[in-house]
C-alpha positions, -999 to 999 in steps of 0.1 A, spaced: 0 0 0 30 27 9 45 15 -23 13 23 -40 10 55 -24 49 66 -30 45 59 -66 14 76 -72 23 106 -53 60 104 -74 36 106 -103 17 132 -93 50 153 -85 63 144 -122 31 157 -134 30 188 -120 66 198 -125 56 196 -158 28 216 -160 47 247 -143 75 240 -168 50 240 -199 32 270 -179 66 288 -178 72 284 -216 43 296 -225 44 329 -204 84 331 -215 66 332 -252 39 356 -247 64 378 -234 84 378 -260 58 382 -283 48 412 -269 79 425 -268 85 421 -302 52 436 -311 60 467 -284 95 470 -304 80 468 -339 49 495 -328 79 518 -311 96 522 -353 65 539 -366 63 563 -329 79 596 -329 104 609 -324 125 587 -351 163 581 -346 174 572 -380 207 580 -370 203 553 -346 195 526 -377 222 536 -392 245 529 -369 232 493 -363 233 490 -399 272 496 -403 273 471 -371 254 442 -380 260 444 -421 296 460 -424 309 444 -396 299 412 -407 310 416 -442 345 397 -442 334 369 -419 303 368 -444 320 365 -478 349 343 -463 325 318 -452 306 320 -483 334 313 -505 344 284 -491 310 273 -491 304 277 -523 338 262 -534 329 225 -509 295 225 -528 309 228 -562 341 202 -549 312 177 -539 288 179 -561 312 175 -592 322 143 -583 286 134 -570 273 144 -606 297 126 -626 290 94 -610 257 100 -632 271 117 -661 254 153 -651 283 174 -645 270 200 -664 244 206 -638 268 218 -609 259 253 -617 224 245 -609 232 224 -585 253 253 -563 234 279 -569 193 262 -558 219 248 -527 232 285 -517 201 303 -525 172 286 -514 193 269 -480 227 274 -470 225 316 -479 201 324 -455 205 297 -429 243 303 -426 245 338 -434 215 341 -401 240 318 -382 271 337 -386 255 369 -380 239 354 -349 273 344 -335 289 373 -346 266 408 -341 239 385 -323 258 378 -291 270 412 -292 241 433 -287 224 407 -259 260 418 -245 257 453 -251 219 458 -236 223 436 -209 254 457 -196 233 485 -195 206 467 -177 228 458 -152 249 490 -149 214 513 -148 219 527 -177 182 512 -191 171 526 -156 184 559 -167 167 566 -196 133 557 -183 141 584 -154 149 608 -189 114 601 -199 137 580 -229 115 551 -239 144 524 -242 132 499 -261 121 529 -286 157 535 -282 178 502 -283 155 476 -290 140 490 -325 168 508 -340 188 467 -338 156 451 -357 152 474 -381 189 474 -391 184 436 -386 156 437 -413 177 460 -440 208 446 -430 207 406 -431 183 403 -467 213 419 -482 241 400 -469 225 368 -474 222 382 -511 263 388 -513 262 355 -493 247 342 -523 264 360 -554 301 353 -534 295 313 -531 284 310 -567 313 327 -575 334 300 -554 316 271 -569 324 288 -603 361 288 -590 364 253 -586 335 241 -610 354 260 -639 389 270 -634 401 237 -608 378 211 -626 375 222 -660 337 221 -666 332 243 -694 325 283 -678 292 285 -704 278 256 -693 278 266 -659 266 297 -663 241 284 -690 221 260 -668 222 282 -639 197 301 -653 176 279 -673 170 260 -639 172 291 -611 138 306 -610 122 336 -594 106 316 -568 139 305 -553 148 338 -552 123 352 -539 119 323 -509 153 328 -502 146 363 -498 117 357 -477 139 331 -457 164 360 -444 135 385 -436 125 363 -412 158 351 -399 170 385 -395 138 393 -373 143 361 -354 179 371 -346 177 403 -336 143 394 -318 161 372 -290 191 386 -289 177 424 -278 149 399 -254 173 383 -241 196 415 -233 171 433 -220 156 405 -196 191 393 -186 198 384 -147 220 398 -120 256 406 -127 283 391 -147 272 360 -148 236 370 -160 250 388 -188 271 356 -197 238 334 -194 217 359 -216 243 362 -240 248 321 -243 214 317 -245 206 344 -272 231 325 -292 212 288 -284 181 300 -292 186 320 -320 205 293 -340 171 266 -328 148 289 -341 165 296 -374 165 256 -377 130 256 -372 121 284 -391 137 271 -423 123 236 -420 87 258 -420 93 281 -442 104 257 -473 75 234 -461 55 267 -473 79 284 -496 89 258 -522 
């Protein structure tokens, strides 16, 4: 009977720790939700700090420009090294121009492009907000009267939204280049071919998906990296958790996303 009773009340205890958990998760999202929606309704409110935008613009897009195009080259020139001797096992080299450029712009552009910039310019401003949390600054500028998600919050996604569409674009344009390096001048597939079928077989619909891809990867990024900045703990060490787990989440959730949005998109 006690053994009964132990493990039904064991049970019982499982149960309910997950029901606060699940509980938790869902409050964690509708906060962030509104948050978002706050920050997005704060870009149309006066007074507007384009100067602001800007300056998250040269951040998050020329500060990411060399670690973009580097990895992009390279990925671009593994594609075109792989899938050259993937295609001639079927006779079909001449569709490795196809073959890189559906790869780069309807996947690995946006989702690695999102990535980098996540690691990159992503960790950076959960770092940067959440050391003002902590220092008072945020505090500060609500004693100004300074709205400061107005302020730091908005400026980052806009940027985010102007910012990441176009370097997942050179992201694009550099790797095909790559693949182009290899495809052509290390292989020796013929320059016209590869060219050629590019665009018979490239569409506007890849295009356009991948564009749609990076608008919502650059939202997503600078989304829960400002969230998690803003919300981060105590300290040091809360800075250091909000910053890790800006990064976690932001690299999940572009995962996610691009598993949804080609199940709509393409």
């Amino acid at each position: 009977m006690d053994s009964r009773l132990g493990s039904g009340s064991a049970v019982a205890g499982g149960i309910s720790a997950l029901g606060r958990q699940t509980l938790d998760l869902v409050s964690e999202m509708g906060r962030m939700a509104i948050f978002l929606l706050f920050a997005v309704w704060c870009l149309i409110l006066p007074p507007w700090r384009p100067s602001l935008i800007v300056k998250q613009i040269n951040f998050i897009g020329v500060g990411s420009l060399s670690i973009v195009i580097l990895t992009s080259l390279f990925t671009g020139m593994v594609l075109a090294l792989q899938g050259f001797y993937t295609l001639s096992k079927f006779g079909s080299e001449g569709l490795l121009g196809p073959a890189v450029a559906l790869s780069l712009i309807r996947e690995l552009g946006p989702v690695l492009s999102a990535l980098v910039i996540a690691g990159r310019a992503g960790s950076a401003m959960a770092a940067e907000i959440g050391i003002m949390v902590i220092t008072e600054q945020v505090d500060a500028l609500k004693t100004m009267a300074v709205n400061p998600v107005q302020r730091l919050v908005s400026p980052r996604i806009a940027a985010g939204i102007i910012a990441i569409p176009l370097l997942t674009a050179l992201f694009d344009v550099v790797g095909i280049f790559g693949g182009y390096l290899i495809g052509v001048k290390l292989l020796g597939l013929s320059g016209g071919t590869y060219l050629g079928e590019m665009q018979a077989q490239v569409e506007m619909l890849d295009i356009t998906g991948g564009i749609w891809k990076s608008l919502v990867f650059a939202i997503l990024v600078t989304w829960v990296c400002c969230y998690k900045g803003y919300h981060c703990g105590h300290g040091a060490e809360g800075v250091g958790r909000a910053t890790t787990s800006a990064v976690v989440l932001s690299t999940v959730l572009i995962l996610v996303g691009d598993y949804v949005l080609t199940s709509i998109l393409f």
